[in-house]
C-alpha positions in Angstrom: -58.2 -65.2 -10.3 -56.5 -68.8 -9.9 -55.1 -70.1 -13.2 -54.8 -73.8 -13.6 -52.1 -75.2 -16.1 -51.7 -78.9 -18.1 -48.2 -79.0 -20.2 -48.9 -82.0 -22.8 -44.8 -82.7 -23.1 -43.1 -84.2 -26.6 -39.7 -84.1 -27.2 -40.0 -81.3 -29.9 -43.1 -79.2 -28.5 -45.3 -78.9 -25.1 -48.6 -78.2 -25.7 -50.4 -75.9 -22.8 -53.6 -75.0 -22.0 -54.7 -72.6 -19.2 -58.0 -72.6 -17.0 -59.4 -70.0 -14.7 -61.1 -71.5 -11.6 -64.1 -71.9 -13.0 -63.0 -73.9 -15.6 -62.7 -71.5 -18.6 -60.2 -71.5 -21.1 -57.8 -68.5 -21.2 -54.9 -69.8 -23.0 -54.0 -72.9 -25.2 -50.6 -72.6 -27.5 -47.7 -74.5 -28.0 -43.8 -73.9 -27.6 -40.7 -75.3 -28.1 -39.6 -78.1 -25.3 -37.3 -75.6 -23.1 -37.6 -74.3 -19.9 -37.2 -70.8 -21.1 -39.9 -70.7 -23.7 -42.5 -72.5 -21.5 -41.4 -70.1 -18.2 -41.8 -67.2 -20.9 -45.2 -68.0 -22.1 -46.4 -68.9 -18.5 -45.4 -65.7 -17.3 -47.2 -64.4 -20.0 -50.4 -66.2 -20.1 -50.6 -68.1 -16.7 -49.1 -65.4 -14.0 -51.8 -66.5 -11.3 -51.0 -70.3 -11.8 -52.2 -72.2 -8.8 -50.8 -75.6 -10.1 -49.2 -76.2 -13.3 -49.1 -80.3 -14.0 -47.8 -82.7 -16.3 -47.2 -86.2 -17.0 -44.4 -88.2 -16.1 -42.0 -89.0 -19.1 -38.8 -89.3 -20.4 -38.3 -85.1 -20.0 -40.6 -85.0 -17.1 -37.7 -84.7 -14.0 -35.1 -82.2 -16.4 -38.7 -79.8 -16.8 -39.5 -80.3 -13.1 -36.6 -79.4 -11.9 -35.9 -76.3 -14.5 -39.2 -74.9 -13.9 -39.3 -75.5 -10.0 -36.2 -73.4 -10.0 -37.7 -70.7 -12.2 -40.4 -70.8 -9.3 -43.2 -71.8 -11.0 -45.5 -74.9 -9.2 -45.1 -77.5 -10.9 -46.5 -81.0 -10.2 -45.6 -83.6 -11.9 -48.6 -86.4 -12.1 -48.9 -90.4 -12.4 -48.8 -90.9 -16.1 -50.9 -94.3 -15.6 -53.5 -92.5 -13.3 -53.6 -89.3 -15.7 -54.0 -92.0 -18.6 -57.1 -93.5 -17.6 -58.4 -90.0 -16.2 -58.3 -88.5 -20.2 -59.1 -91.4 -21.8 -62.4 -91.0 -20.2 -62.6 -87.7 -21.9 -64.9 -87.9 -25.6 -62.2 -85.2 -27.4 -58.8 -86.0 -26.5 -56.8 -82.8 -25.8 -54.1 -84.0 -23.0 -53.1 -80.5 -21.9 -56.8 -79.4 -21.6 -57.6 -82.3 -19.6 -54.7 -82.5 -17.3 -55.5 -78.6 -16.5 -58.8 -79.8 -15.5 -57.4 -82.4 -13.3 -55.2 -79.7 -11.6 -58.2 -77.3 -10.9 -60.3 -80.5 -9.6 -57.3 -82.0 -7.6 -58.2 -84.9 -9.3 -55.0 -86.3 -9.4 -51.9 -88.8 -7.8 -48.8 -86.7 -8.0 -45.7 -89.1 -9.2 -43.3 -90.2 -6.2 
């Protein structure tokens, strides 16, 4: 079954939360902000990922590149357009919400 991922990204910890393709939570944790702890619990929790995403920020190209390498598909979204998509949202929980814009494809992936 397709797994859908949203990293929420802070300098200390990344939240992530993990949907199946209908849109049911499988996973939600938090780890250090490394490559090798988020690539570990991925692997772990997320093995069928169809798209993981996240916002554009100051760690956003360092991650992208890290976890393209580690083969993992990463996307790496609009942080303005992913802004105004959660803040439509009544309970605020960025990585929830941006791993139900990856399983919708509701999103505008950062140039």
């Amino acid at each position: 079954m397709k797994q859908y991922v949203g990293l929420d990204i802070s300098m200390e910890e990344t939240s992530i939360c993990v949907l199946d393709q209908t849109g049911g939570l499988t996973f939600e944790g938090c780890v250090p902000t490394n490559p090798e702890a988020i690539a570990k619990l991925l692997r772990r929790h997320a093995g069928n990922a169809e798209r993981i995403v996240f916002e554009t920020g100051s760690l956003s190209n360092w991650l992208w590149h890290q976890l393209r390498a580690l083969g993992f598909p990463v996307i790496c979204l609009d942080a303005r357009h992913a802004n105004a998509a959660l803040s439509m949202r009544i309970n605020k929980n960025d990585a929830k919400g941006l791993a139900e814009m990856a399983r919708m494809g509701w999103y505008r992936e950062a140039p």
